[in-house]
DRENPATOR-679837 format. One line per field, with one value per atom (N, C-alpha, C): residue number from 1; x, y, z. Coordinates in steps of 0.05 Angstrom, whole numbers. Each point is the difference from the previous one (the first is absolute). Example, Ala and Ser with C-alpha at 12.3 -4.5 7.8 and 13.67 -1.06 7.14 Angstrom:
BEGIN
seq <- [1, 1, 1, 2, 2, 2] .
px <- [264, -18, 18, -7, 16, -15] .
py <- [-114, 24, 24, 21, 24, 22] .
pz <- [156, 0, 0, -14, 1, 14] .
# end
This chain:
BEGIN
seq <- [1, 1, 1, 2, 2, 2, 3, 3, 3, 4, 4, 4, 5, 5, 5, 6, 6, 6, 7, 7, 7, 8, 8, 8, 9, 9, 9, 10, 10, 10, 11, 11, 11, 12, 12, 12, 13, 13, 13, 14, 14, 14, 15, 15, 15, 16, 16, 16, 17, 17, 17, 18, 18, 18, 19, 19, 19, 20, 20, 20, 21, 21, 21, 22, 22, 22, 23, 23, 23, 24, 24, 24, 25, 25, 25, 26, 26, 26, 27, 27, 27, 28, 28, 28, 29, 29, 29, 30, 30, 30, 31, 31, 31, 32, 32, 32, 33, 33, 33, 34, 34, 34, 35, 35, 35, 36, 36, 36, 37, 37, 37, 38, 38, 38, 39, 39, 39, 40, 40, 40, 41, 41, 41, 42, 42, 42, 43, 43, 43, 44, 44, 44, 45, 45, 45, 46, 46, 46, 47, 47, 47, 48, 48, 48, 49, 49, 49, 50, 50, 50, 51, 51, 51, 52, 52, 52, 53, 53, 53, 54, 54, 54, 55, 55, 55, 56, 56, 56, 57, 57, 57, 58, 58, 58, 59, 59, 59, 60, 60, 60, 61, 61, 61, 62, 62, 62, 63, 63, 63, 64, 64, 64, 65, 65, 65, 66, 66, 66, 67, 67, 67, 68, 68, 68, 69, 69, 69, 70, 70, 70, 71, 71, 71, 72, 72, 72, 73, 73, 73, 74, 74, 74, 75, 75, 75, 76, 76, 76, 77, 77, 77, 78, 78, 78, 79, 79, 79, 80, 80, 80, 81, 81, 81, 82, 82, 82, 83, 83, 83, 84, 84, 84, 85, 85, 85, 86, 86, 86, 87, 87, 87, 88, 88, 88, 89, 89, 89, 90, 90, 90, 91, 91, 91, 92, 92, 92, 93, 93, 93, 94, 94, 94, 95, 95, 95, 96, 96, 96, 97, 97, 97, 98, 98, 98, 99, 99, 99, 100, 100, 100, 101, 101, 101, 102, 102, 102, 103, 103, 103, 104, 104, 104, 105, 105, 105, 106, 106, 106, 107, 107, 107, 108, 108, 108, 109, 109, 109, 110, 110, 110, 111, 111, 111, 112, 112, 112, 113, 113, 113, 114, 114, 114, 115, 115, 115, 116, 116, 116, 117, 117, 117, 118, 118, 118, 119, 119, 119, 120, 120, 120, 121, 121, 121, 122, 122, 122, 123, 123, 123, 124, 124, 124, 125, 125, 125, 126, 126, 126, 127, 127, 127, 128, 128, 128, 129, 129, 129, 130, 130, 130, 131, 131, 131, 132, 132, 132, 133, 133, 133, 134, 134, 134, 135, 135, 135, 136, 136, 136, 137, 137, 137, 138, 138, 138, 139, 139, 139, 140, 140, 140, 141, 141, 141, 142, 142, 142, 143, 143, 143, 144, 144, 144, 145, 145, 145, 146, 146, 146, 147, 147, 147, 148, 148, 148, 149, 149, 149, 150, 150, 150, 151, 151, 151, 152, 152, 152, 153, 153, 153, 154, 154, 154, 155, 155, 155, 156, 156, 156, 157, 157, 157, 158, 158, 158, 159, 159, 159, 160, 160, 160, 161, 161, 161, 162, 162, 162, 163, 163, 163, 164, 164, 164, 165, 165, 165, 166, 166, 166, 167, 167, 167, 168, 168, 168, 169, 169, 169, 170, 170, 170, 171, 171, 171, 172, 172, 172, 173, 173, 173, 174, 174, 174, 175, 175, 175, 176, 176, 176, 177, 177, 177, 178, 178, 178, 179, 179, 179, 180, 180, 180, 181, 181, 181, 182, 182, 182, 183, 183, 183, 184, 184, 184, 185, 185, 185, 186, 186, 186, 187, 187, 187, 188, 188, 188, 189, 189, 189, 190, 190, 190, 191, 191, 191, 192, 192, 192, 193, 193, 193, 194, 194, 194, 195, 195, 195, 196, 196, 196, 197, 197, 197, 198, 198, 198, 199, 199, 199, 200, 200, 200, 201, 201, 201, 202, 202, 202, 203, 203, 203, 204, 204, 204, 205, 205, 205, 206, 206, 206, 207, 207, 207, 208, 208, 208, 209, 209, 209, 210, 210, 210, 211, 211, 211, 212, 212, 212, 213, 213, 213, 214, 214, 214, 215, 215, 215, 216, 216, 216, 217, 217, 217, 218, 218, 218, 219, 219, 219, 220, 220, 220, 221, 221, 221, 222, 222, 222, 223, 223, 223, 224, 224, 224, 225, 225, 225, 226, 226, 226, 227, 227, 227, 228, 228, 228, 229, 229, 229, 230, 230, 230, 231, 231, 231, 232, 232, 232, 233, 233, 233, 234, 234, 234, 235, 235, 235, 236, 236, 236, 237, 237, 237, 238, 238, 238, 239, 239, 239, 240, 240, 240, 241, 241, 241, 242, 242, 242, 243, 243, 243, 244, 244, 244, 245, 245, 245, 246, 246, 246, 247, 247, 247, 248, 248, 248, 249, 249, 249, 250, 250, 250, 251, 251, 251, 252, 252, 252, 253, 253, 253, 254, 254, 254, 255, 255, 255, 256, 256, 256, 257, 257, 257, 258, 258, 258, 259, 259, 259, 260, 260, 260, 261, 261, 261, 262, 262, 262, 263, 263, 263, 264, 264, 264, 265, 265, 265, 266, 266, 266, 267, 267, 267, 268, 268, 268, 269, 269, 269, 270, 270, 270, 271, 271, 271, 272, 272, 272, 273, 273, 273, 274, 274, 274, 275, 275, 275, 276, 276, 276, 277, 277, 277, 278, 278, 278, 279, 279, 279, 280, 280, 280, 281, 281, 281, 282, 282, 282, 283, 283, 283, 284, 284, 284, 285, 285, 285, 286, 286, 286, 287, 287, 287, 288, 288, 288, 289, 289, 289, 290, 290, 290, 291, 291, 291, 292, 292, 292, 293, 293, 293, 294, 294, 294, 295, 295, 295, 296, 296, 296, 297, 297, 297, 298, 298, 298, 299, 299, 299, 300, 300, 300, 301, 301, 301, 302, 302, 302, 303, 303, 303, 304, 304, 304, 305, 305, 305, 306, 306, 306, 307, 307, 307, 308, 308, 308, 309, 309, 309, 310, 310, 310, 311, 311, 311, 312, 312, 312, 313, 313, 313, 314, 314, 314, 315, 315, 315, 316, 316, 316, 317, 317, 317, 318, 318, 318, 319, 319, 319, 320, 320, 320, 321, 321, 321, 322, 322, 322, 323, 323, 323, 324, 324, 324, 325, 325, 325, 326, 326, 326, 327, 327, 327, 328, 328, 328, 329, 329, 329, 330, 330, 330, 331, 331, 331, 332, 332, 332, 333, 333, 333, 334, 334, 334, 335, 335, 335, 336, 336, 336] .
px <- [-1570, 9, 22, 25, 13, -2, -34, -5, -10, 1, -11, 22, 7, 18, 4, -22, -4, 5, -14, 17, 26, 13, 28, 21, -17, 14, -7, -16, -10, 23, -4, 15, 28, 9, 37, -3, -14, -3, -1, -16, 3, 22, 15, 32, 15, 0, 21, -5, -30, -1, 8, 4, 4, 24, 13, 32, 10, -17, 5, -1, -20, -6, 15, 18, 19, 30, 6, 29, -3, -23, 2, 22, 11, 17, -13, -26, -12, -24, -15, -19, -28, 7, -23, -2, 30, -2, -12, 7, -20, -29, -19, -15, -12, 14, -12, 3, 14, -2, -21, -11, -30, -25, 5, -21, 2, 16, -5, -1, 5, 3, -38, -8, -35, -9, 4, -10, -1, 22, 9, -20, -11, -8, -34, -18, -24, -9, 17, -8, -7, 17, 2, -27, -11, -21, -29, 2, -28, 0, -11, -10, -28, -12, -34, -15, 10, -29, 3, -23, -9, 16, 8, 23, 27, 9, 28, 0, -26, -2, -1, -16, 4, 16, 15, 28, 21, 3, 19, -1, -32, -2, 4, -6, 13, 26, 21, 21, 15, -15, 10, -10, -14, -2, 15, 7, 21, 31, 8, 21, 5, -22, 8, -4, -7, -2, 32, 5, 24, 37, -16, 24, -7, -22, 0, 9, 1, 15, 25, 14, 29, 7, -14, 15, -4, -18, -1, 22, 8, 20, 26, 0, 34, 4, -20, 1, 9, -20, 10, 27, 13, 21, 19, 0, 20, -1, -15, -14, 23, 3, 5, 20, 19, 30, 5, -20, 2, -9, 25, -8, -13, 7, -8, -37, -10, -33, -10, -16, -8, -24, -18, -23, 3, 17, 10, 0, 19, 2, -27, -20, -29, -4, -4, -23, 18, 16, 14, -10, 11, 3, -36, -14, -30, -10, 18, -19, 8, 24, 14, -11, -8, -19, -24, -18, -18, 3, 14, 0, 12, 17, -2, -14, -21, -25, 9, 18, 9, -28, 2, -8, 4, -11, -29, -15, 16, -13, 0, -16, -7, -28, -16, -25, -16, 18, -12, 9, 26, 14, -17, -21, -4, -28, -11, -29, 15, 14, 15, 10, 15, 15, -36, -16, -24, -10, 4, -8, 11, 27, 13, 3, 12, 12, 24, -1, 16, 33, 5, 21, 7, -27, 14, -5, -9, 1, 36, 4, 36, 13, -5, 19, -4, -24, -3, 10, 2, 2, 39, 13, 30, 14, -4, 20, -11, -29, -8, 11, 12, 20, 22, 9, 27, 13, -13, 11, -8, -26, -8, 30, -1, 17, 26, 9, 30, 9, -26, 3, -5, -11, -3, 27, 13, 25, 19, 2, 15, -4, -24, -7, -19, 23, -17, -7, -24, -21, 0, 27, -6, -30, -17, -23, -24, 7, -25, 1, 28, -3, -3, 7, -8, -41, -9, -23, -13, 12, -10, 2, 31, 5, -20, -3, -23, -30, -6, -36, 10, 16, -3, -1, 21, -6, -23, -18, -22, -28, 7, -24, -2, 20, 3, -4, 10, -14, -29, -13, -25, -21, 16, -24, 0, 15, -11, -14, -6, -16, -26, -11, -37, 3, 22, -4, -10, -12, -5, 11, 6, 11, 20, 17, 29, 11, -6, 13, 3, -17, 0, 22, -6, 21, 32, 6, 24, 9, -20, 6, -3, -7, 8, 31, 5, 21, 25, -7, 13, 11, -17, -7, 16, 6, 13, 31, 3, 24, 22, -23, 18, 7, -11, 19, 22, -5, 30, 27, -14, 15, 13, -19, 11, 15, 1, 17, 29, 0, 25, 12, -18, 10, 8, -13, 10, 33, 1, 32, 19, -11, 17, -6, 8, -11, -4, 25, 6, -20, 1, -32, -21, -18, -18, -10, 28, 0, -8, 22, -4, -29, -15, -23, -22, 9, -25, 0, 20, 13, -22, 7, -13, -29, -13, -24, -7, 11, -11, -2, 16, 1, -20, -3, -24, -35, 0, -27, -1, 15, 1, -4, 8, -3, -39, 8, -40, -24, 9, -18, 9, 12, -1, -18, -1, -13, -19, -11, -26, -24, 30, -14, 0, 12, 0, -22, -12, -20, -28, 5, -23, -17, 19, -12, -1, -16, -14, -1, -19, -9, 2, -3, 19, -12, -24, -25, 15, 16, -1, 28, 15, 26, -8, -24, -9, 0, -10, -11, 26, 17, 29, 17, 4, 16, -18, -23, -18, 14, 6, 14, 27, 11, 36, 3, 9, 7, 26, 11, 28, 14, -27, 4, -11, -25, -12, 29, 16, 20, 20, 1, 25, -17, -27, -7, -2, -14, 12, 24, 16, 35, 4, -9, -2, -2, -27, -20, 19, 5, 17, 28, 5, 34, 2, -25, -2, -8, -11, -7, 30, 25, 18, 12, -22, 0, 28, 12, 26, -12, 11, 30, -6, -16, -6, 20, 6, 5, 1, -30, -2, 19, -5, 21, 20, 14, 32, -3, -10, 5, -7, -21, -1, 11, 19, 18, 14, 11, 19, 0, -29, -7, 4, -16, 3, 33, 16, 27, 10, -5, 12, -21, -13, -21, 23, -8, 17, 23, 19, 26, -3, -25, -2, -14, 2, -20, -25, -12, -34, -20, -1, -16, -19, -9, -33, -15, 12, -2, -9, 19, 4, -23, -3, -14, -28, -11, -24, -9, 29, -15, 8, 0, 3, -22, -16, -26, -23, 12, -25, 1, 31, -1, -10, -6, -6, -34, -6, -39, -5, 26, -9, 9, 17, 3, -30, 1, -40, -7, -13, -17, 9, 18, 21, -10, 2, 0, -27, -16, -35, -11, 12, -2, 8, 24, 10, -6, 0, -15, -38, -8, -24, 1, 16, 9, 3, 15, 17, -31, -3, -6, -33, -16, -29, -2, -11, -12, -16, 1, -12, -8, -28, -4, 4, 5, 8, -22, -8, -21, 3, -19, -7, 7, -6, 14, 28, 16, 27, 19, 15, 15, 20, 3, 19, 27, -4, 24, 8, 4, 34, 15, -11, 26, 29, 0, 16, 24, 22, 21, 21, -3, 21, -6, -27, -11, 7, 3, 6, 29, 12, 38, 3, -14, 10, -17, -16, -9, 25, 17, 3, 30, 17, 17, -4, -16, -9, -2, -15, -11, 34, 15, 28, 15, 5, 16, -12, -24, -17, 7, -5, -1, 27, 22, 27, 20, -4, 16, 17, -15, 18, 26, -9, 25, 15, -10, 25, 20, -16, 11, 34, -16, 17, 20, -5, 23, 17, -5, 27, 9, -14, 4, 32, -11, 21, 22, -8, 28, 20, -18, 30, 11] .
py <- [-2514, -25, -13, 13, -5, -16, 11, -19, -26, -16, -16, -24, -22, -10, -15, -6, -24, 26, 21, 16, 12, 3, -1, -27, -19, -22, -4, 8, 4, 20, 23, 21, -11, -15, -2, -29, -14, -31, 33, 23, 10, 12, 15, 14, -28, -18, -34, -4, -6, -2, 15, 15, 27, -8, -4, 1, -29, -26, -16, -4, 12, 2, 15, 30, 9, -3, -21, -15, -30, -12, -28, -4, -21, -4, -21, -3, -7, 2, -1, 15, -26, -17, -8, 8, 9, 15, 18, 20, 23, 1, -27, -10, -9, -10, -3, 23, 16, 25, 20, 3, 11, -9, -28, -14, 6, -3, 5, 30, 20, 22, 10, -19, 4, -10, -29, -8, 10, 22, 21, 26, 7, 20, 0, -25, -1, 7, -8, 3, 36, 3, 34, 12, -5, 8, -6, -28, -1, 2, 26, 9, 3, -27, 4, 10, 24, 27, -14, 7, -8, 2, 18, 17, -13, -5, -7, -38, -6, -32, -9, 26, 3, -1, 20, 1, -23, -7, -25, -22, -4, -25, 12, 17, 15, -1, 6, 1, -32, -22, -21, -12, 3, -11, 11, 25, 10, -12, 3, -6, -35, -10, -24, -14, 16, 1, 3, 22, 11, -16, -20, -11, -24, -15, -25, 14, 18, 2, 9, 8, 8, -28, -28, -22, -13, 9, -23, 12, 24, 20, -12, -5, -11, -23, -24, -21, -8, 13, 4, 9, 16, 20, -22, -13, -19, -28, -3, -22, 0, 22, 10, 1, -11, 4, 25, 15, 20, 31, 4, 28, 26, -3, 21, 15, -34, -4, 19, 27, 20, -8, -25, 1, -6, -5, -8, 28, 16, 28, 22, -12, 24, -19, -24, -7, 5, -6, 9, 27, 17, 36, 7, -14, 3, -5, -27, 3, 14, 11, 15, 29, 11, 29, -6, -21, -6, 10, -20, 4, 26, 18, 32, 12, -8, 20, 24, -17, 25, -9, 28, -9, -16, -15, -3, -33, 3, -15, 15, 21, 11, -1, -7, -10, -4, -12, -9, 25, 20, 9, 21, 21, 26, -16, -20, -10, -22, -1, -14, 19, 18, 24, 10, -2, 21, -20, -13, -16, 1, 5, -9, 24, -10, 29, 22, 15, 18, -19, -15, -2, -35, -15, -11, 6, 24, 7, 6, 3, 18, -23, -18, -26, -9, -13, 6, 6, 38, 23, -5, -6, 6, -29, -16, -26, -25, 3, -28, 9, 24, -1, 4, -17, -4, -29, -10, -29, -12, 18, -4, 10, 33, 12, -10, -8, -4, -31, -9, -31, 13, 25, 3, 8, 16, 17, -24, -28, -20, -6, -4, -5, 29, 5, 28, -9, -7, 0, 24, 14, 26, 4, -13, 7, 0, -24, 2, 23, 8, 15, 32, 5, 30, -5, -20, 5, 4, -9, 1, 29, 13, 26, 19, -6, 27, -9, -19, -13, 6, -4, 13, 30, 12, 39, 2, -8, 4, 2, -26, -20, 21, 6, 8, 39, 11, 26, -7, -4, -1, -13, -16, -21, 18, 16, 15, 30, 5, 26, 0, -26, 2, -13, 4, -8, 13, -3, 11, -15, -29, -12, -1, 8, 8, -28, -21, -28, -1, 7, -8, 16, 26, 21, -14, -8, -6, -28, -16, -31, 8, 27, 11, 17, 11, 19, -25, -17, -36, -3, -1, -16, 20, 24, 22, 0, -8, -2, -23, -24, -22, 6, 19, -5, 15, 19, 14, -17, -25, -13, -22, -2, -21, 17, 22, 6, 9, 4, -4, -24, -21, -28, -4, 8, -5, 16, 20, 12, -10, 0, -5, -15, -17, -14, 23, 11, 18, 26, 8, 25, -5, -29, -10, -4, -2, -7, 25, 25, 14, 18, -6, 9, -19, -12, -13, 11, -2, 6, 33, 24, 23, -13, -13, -1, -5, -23, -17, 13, 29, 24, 14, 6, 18, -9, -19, -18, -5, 1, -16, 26, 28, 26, 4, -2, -1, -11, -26, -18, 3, 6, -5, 31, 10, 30, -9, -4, -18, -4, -30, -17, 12, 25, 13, 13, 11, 21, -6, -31, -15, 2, 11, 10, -23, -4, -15, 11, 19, 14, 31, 2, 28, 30, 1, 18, -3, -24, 5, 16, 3, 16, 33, 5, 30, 15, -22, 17, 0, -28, -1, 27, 3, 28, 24, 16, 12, 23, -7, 28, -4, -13, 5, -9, 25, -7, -5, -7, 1, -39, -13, -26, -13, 20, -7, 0, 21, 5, -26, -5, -27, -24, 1, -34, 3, 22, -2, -1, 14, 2, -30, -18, -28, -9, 6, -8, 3, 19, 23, -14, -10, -6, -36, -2, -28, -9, 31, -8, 7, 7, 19, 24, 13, 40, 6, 12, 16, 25, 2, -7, -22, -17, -16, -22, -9, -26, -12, -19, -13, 1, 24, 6, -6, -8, -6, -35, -19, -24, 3, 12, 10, 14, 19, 5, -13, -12, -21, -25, -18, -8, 11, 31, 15, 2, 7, -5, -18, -25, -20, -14, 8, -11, 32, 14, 21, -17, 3, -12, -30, -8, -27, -5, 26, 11, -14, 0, -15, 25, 14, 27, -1, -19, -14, 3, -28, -7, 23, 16, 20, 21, 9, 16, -7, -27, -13, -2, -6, 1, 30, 15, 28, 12, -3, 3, -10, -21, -21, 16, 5, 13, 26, 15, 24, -6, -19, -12, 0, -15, -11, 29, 23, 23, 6, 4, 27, -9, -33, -2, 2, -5, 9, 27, 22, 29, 4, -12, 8, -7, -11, -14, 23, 4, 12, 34, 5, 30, 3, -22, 6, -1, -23, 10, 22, 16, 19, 33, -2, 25, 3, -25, -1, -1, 8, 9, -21, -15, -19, -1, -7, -3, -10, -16, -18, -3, -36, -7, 1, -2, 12, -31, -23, -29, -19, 28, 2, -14, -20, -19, 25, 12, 14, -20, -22, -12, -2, 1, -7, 20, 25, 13, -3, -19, -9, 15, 9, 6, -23, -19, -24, 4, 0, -5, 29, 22, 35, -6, -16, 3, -19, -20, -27, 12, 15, 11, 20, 14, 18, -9, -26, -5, -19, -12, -7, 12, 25, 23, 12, 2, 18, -8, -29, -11, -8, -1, -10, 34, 22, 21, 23, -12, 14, -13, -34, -21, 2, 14, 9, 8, 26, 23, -18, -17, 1, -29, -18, -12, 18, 21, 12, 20, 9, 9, -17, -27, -20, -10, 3, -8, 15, 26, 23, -3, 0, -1, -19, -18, -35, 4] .
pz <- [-1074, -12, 17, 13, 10, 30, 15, 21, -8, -28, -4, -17, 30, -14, -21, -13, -24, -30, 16, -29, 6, 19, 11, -22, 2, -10, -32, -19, -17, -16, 16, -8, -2, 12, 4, -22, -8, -15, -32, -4, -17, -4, 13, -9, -7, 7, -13, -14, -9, -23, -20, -6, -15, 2, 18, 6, -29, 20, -11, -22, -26, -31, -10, 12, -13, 15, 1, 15, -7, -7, -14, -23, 1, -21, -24, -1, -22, 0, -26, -6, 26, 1, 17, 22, 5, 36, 0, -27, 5, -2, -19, 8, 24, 22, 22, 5, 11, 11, -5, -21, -18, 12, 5, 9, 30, 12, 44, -1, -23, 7, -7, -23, 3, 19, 9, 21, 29, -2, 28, 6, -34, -1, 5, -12, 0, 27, 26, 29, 11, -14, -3, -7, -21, -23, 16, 5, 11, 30, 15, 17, 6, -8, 6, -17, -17, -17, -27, 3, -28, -32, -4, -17, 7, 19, 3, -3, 7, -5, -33, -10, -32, -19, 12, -3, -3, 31, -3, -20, -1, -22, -30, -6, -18, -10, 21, 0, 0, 23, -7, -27, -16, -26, -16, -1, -21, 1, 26, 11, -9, 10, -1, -36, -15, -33, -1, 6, -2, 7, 24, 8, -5, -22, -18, -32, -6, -19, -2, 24, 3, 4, 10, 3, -18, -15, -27, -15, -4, -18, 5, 24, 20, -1, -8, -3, -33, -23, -25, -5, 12, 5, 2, 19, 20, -21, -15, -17, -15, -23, -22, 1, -20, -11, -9, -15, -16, 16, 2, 12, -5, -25, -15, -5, 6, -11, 21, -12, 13, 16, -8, 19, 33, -5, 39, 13, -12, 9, -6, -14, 5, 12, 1, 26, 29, 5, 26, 1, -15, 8, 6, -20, 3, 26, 9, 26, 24, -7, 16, 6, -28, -3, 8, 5, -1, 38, 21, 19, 14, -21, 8, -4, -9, -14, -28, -17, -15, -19, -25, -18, -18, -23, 3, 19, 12, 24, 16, 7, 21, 11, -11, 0, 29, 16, 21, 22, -10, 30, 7, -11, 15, 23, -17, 14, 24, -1, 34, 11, -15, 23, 13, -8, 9, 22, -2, 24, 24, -2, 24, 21, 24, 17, -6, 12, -15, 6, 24, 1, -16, -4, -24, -21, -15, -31, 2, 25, -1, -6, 15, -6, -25, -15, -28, -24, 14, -18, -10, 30, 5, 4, 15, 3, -15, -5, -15, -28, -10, -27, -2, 28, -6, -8, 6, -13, -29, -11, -27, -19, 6, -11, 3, 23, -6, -22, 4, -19, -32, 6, -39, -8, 23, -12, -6, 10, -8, -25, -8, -28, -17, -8, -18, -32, -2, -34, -3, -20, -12, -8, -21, -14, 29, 3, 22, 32, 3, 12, -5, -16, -12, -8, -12, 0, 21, 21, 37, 4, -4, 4, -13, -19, -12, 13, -8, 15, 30, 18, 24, 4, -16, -3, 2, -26, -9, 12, 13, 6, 33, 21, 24, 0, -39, 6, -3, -20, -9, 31, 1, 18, 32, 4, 18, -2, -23, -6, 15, -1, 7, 33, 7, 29, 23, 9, 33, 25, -7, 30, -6, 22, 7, 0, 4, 11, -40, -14, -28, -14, 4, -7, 0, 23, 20, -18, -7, -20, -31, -5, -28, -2, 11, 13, -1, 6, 9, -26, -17, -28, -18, 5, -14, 5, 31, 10, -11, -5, -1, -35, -20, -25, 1, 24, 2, 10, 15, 20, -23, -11, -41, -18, 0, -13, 12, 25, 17, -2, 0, -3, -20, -22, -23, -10, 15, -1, 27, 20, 15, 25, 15, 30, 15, 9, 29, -11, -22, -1, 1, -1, -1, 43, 3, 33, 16, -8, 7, 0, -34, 1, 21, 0, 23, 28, 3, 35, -2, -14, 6, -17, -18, 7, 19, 14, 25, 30, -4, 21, -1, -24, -8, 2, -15, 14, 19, 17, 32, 12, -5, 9, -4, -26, -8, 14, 6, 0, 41, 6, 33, -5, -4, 8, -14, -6, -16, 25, 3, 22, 30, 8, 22, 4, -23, 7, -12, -10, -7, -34, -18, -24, -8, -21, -21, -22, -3, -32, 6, -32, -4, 17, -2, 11, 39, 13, 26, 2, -20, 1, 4, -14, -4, 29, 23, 16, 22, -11, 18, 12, 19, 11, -11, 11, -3, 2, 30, 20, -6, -9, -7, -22, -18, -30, -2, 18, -2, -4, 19, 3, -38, 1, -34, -16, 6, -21, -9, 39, -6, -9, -4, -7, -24, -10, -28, -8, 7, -12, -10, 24, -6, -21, -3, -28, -21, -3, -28, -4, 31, -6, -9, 19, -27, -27, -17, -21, -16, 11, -6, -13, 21, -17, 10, -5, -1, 19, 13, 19, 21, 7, 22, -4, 25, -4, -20, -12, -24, -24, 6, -36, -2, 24, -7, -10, 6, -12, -34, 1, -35, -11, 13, -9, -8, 18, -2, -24, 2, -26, -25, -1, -19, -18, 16, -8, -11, 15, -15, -22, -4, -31, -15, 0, -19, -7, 18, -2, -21, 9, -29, -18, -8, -19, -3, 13, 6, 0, -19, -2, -8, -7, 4, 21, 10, 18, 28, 2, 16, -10, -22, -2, 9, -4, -3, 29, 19, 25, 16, -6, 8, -8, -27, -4, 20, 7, 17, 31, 11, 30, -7, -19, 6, 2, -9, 3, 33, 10, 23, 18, -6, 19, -15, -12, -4, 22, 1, 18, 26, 11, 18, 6, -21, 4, 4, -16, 1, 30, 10, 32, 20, 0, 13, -5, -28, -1, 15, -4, 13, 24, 20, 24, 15, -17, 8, -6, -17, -15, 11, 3, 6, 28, 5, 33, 8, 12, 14, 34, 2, 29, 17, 29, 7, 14, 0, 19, 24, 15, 28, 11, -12, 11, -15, -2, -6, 17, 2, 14, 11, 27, 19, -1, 8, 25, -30, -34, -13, 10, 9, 6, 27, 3, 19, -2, 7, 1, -14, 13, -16, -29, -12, -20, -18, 2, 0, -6, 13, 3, -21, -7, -26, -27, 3, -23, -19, 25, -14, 3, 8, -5, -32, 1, -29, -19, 9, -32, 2, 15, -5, -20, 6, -17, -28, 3, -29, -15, 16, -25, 3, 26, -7, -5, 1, 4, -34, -25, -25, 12, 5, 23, 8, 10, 29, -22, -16, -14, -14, -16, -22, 11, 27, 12, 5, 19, -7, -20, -23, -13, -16, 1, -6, 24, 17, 25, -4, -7, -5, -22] .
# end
């Protein structure tokens, strides 16, 4: 991507935008910024195949639904003497969830994440929700956001049980993440931030080892590292530490969540989506135990050259920190 300068320039028109929608000082700025930051992105998406051309128009119809009703919302909004009148604030926040793919507008996100490449499902998955989210945390709809929070738990364990493609898995997993990322918001800015930052580590760990060794669906993980169970170990660790099993990585931002819903007495809430992550570890575990435990063959026209050395050294600086990076957290943590 990087020898190609028109997405060189694409890519840098996308980080401003983003910049520019959450540093606007009024709601139309952050409107434009929504808009150059889709218009940045479609260039990305369509690469010729059939699926990713699918995709994009996909994506630009939702999007662009999305950012005529955040401007009709901002215009009513800006209209209105009366502050109070709640429909300004569901239709804004609506089209705001709408363009993070939370629930229950999620509708369109796992059948575009499947289309695309692994390295823009990442952009997608990690920076195209950052400028939705930080505009919801300005305006928080208690009712309408807790119904998001549970329909996203829900909707992101369940809807990945019957999966086999990993790009789908990865935009369910998404869809599970962001009610944890709503209910951070809903208690606090800086834990909502912080939970993103280690999602956005952790899928980016996933999804580059993904896209390194060429996986797609679940059956091509089986035969991955035939002869070294040691490399099998660290791609799963991955897997596991992003659904957040304890002790990995993962677990500490839900921890961390976890705590502060206690602390505000939201024991619903909390309980309801603690039910939902333990849906999304099974399948997590049912994956990774069959990995591990079933004997698999390896084909005779088995791709040699991923084993590169560069590629051996970023795997396993990635899997370290994804499954000791807890450790090394909670010892400083204790030291300071």
């Amino acid at each position: 991507m990087m020898n190609n300068s028109s997405k060189m320039m694409f890519l840098s028109i996308l980080i401003m935008s983003t910049l520019i929608s959450i540093s606007a000082n009024s709601w139309l700025g952050t409107w434009m910024g929504l808009e150059i930051n889709l218009l940045s992105f479609i260039p990305f998406m369509s690469d010729n195949k059939l699926m990713s051309t699918e995709s994009s128009l996909k994506y630009f119809l939702v999007q662009a639904l999305a950012s005529s009703m955040f401007l009709f919302g901002i215009i009513l909004f800006l209209m209105n003497f009366n502050k109070n009148n709640n429909f300004m604030e569901i239709m804004i926040i609506s089209s705001l969830l709408l363009k993070s793919g939370s629930a229950p507008f999620h509708f369109w996100f796992p059948n575009v994440v499947e289309g695309l490449s692994w390295m823009n499902a990442l952009i997608l998955l990690t920076w195209q929700k950052i400028a939705p989210l930080m505009l919801i945390s300005y305006m928080i709809y208690k009712p309408l956001i807790i119904t998001s929070i549970i329909l996203s738990s829900m909707i992101g364990a369940l809807g990945g049980l019957n999966q086999t493609s990993l790009r789908k898995l990865m935009a369910y997993s998404s869809i599970n993440h962001l009610s944890w990322m709503l209910a951070a918001m809903y208690e606090s800015n800086s834990i909502w931030m912080i939970y993103f930052l280690f999602y956005s580590f952790l899928t980016f760990s996933m999804i580059f080892l993904l896209d390194m060794f060429k996986i797609s669906y679940m059956n091509q993980l089986f035969s991955l590292f035939f002869n070294s169970k040691v490399m099998k170990f660290f791609i799963f660790f991955n897997l596991l530490s992003l659904g957040g099993l304890p002790p990995f990585l993962g677990f500490f931002p839900k921890w961390i969540v976890i705590q502060t819903l206690v602390m505000n007495n939201q024991l619903f809430l909390l309980t309801f989506m603690l039910m939902m992550t333990l849906i999304t570890l099974y399948f997590y575990i049912r994956l990774s135990y069959s990995a591990f435990m079933l004997n698999y063959y390896e084909n005779n026209w088995f791709n040699k050259s991923i084993y590169k050395p560069i590629n051996m050294i970023m795997l396993m600086i990635l899997s370290f920190f994804s499954s000791f990076g807890f450790f090394l957290i909670s010892s400083l943590y204790f030291m300071m």
